[in-house]
LOZAKE-849054 format. One record per residue (C-alpha): y, x, z. Coordinates in pm, 1 decimal. Last residue first. Layout:
% residues N
{rec {Y,X,Z}} ...
This chain:
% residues 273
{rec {-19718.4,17788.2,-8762.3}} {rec {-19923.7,17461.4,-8642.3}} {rec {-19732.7,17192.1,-8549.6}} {rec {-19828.8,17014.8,-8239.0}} {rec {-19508.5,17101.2,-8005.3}} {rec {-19649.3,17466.7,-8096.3}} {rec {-19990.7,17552.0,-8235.5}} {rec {-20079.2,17912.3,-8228.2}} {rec {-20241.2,18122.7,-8512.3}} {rec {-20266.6,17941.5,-8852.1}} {rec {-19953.8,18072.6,-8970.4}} {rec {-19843.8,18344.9,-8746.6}} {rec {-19838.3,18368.6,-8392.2}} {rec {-20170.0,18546.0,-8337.1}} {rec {-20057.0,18803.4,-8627.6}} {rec {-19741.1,18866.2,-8402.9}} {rec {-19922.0,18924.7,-8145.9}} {rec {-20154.9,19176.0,-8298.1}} {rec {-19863.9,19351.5,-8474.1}} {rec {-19798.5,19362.0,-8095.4}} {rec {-20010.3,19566.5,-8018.8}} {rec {-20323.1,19640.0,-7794.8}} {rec {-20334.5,19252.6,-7640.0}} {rec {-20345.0,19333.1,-7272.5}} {rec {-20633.2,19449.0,-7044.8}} {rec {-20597.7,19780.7,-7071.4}} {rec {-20250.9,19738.5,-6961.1}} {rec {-20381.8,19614.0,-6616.5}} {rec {-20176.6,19308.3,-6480.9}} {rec {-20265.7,19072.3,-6794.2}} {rec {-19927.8,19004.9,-6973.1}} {rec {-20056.2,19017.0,-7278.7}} {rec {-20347.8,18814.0,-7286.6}} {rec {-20183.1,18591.2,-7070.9}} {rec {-19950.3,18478.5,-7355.3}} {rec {-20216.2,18442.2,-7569.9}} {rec {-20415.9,18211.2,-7360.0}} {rec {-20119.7,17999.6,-7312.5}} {rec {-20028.2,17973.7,-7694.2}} {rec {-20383.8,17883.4,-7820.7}} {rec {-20403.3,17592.8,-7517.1}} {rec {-20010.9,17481.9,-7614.8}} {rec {-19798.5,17512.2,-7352.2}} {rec {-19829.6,17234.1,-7042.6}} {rec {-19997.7,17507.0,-6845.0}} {rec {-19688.4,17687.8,-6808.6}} {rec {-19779.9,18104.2,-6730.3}} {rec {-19753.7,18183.3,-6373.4}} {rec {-19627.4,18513.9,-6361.5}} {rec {-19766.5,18769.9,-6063.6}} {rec {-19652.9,18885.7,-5766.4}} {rec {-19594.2,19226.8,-5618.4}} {rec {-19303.2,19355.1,-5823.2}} {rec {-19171.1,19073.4,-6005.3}} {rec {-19097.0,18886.3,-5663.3}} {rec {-18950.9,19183.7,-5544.2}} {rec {-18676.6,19217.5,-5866.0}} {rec {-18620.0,18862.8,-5757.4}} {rec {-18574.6,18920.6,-5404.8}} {rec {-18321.4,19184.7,-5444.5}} {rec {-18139.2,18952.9,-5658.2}} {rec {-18135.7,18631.7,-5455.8}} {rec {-18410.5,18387.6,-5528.9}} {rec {-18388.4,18055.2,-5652.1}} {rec {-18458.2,18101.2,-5992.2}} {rec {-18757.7,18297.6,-5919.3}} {rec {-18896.4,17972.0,-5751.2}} {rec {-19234.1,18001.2,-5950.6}} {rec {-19247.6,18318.7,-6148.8}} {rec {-19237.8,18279.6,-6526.2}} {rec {-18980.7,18028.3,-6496.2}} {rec {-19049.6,17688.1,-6580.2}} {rec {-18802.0,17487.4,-6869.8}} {rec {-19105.2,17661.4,-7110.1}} {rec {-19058.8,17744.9,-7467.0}} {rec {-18782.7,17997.2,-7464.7}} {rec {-18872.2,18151.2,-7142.7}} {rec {-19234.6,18200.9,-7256.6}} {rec {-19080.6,18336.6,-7557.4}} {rec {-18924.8,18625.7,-7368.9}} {rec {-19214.4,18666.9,-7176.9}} {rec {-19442.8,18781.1,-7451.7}} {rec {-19189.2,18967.0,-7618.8}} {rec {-19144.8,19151.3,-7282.0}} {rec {-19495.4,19242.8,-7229.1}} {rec {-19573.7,19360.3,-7553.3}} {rec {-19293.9,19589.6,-7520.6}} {rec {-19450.1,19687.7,-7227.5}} {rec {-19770.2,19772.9,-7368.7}} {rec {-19615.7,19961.0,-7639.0}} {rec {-19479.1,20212.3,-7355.4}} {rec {-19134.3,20205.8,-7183.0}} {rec {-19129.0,20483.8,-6889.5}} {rec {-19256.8,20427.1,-6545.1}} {rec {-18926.8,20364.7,-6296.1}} {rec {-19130.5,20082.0,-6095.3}} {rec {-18891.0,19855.7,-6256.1}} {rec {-19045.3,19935.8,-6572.5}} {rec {-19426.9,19877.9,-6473.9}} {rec {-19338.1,19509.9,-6357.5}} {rec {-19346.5,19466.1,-6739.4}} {rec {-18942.9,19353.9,-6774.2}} {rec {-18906.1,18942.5,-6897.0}} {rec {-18778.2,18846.6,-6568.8}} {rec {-18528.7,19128.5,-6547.1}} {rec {-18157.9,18974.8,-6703.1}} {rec {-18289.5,18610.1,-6607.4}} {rec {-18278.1,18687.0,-6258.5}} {rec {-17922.8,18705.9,-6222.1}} {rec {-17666.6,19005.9,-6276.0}} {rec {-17822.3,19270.8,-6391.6}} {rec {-17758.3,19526.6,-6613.3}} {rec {-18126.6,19641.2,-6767.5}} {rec {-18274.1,19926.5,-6853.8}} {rec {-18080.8,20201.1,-6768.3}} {rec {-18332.4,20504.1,-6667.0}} {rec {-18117.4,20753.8,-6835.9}} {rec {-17785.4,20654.6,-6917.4}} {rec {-17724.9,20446.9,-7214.8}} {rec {-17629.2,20628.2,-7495.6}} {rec {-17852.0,20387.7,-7725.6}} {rec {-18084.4,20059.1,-7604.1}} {rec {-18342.2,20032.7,-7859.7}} {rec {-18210.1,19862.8,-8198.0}} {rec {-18195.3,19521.1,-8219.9}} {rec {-18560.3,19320.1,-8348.8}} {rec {-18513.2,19111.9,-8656.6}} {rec {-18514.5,18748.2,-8684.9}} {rec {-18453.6,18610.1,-9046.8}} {rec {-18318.1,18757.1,-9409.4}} {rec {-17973.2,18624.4,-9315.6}} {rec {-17965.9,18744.7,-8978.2}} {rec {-18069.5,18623.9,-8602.7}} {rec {-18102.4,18872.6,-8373.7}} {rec {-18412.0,18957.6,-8105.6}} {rec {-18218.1,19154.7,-7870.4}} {rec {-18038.0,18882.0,-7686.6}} {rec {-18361.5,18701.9,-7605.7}} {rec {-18553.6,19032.5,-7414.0}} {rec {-18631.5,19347.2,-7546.0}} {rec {-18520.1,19673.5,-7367.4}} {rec {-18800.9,19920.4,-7378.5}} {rec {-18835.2,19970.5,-7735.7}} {rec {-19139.3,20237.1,-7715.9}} {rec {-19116.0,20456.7,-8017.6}} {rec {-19346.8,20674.8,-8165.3}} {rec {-19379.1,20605.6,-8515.1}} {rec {-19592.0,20336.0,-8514.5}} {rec {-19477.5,20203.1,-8190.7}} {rec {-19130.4,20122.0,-8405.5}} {rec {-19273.8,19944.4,-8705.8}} {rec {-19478.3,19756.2,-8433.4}} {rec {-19160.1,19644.6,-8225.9}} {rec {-19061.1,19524.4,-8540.9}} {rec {-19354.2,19325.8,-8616.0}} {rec {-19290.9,19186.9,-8261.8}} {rec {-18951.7,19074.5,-8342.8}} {rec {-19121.8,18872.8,-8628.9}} {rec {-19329.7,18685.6,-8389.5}} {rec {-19024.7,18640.5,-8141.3}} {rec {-18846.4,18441.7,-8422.4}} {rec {-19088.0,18285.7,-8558.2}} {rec {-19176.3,18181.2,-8186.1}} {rec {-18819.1,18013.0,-8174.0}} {rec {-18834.8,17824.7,-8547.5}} {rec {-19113.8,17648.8,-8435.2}} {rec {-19027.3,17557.1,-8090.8}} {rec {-18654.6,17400.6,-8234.4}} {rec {-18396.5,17652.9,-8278.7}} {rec {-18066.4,17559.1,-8210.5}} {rec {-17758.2,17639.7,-8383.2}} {rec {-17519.1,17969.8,-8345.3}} {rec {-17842.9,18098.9,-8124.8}} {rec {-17801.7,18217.7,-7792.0}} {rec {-18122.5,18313.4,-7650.4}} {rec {-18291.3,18338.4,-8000.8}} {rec {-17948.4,18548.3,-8075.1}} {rec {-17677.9,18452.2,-8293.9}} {rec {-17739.2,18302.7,-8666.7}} {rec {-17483.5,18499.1,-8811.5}} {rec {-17606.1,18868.9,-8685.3}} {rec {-17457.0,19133.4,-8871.9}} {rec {-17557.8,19439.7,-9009.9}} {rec {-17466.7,19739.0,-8811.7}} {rec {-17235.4,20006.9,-8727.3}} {rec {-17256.2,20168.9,-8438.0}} {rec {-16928.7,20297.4,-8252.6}} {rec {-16905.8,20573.8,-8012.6}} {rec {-16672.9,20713.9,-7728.4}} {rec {-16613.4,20384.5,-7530.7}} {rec {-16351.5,20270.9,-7651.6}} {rec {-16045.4,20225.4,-7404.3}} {rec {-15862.7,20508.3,-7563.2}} {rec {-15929.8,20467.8,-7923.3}} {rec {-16117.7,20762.6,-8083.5}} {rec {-16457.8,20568.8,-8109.5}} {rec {-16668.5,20883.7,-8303.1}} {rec {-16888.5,20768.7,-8560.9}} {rec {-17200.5,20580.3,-8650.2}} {rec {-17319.9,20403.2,-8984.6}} {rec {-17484.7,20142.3,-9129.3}} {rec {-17768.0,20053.0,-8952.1}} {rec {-18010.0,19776.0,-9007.7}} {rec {-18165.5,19539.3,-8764.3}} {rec {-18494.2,19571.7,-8763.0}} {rec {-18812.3,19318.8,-8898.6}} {rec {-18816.3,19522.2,-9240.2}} {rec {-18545.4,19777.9,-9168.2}} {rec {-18741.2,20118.6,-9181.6}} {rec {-18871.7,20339.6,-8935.1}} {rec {-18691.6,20615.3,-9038.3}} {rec {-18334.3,20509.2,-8966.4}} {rec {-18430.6,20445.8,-8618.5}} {rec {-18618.1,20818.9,-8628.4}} {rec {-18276.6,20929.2,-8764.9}} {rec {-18028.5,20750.2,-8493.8}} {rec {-18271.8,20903.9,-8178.9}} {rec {-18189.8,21254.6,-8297.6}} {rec {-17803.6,21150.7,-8407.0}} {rec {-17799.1,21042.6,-8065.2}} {rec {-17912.9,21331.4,-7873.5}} {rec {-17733.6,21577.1,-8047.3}} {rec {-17384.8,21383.0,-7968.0}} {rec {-17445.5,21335.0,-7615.6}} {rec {-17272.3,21622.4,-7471.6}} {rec {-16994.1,21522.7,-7731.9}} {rec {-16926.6,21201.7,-7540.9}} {rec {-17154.7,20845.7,-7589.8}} {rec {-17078.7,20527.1,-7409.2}} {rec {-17193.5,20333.4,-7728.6}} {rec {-16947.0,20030.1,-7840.6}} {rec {-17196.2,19794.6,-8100.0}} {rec {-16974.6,19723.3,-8427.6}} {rec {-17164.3,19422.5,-8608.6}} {rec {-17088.1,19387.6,-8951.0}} {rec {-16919.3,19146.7,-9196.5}} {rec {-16794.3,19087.3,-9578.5}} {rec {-17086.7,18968.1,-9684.0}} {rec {-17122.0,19265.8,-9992.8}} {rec {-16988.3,19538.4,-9821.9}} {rec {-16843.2,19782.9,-9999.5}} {rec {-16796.0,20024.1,-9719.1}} {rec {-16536.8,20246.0,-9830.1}} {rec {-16323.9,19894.6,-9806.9}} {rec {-16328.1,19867.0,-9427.4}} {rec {-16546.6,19636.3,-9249.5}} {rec {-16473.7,19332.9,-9126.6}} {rec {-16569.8,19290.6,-8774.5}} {rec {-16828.5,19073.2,-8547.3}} {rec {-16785.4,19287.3,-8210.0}} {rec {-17035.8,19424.6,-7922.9}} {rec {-16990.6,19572.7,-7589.4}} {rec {-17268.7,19727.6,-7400.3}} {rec {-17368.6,19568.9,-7092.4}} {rec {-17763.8,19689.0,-7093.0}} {rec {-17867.6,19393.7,-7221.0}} {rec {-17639.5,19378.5,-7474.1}} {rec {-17291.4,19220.5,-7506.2}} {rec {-17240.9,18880.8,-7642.8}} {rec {-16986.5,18898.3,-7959.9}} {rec {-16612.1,18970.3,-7963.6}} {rec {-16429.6,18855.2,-8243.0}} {rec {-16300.3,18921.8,-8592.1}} {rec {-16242.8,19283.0,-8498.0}} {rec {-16108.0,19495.3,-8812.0}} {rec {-16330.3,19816.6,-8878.3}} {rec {-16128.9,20120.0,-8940.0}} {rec {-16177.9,20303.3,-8582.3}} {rec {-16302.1,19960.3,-8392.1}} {rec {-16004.8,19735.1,-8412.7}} {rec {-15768.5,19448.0,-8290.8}} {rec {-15969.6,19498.3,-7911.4}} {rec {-15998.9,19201.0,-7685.3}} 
């Protein structure tokens, strides 16, 4: 494991996203003035070529406002020989991730979560930009409550996903794999099946867990999820109302989801949040 990021001290290595990018828990360096004493470093396989494009995708981020995001601190070159070629900067995450939390959520606490992930998502499709990457690992944990992690940055084009069991494309709109480009309705999708897999013990597609790999991307292709019927009757119909085959069909945003999963909206294990 690294000792450093530039002048950020590693504390330890953290899951990696989706998309296999390597993240650390670090102290950060003095110029900083941090008050909690802790950030997330995020590696980004960025080079010069890439530069433009970053800093363009960076300030729309920054834009969009840190309500229900994760919030940036800062980005800059990763001179160390085994980096990676950028570092991101970030507040940290001391709760974990909804699919790997530091303690467990009970139902409750897990559609919180994902409900105010989804007001992130929002804040982002309101000012033009489709996440594309949201599944259980990018849906942190912080001190102020869930917030959604940035889209997936310096990836290469068409990355969405590193797989390496079914669990890393189950919650991708069918859409995605088919090489379409992110849109709110996918987003919606994913949130959606993201807390299906936190609720349920049942896959979204029967047997999915048994598949090999190229079956599994298959089975998302030309089947459809099976939503548990032993969810909550409020939570079950609004699951399928977003992941309804035609887009048109789906919830139109997922400030709307979020607002169904609010207090008063959907009963889970018989309380009401």
């Amino acid at each position: 494991m690294r000792s450093s990021v530039a002048d950020y001290q590693v504390i330890r290595a953290l899951p990696s996203t989706g998309a296999g990018q390597s993240r650390y828990l670090c102290r950060p360096p003095q110029r900083l003035d941090q008050d909690d004493g802790h950030v997330m470093i995020t590696e980004l396989g960025v080079d010069a070529a890439g530069w433009r494009e970053l800093a363009s995708a960076l300030s729309r981020l920054a834009a969009v406002g840190y309500a229900r995001s994760l919030a940036l601190i800062e980005v800059g070159p990763d001179l160390d020989p085994g980096g990676a070629g950028v570092y991101l900067a970030s507040e940290s995450a001391p709760g974990g991730s909804v699919a790997r939390p530091t303690t467990p959520l009970d139902p409750v606490a897990q559609t919180r979560a994902v409900a105010e992930a989804a007001r992130g998502a929002h804040a982002l499709h309101e000012t033009g930009i489709a996440h594309g990457s949201i599944d259980g690992r990018s849906i942190l944990l912080t001190e102020r409550g869930a917030v959604l992690a940035p889209p997936v940055l310096g990836g290469p084009p068409g990355a969405v996903a590193r797989m390496t069991d079914w669990r890393d494309v189950v919650v991708l709109d069918p859409a995605i794999l088919r090489g379409e480009q992110p849109t709110r309705s996918s987003d919606v999708w994913a949130l959606a099946a993201t807390l299906h897999g936190l609720l349920s013990s049942k896959p979204l597609y029967p047997d999915i867990d048994r598949d090999p790999n190229v079956t599994v991307v298959q089975r998302i292709l030309f089947t459809r999820p099976d939503i548990d019927r032993t969810l909550p009757g409020g939570l079950v119909e609004t699951l399928s109302a977003c992941l309804a085959d035609d887009p048109s069909d789906r919830l139109l945003s997922a400030k709307e989801l979020a607002d169904r999963l609010a207090v008063g909206g959907v009963a889970v294990g018989g309380v009401a949040q």
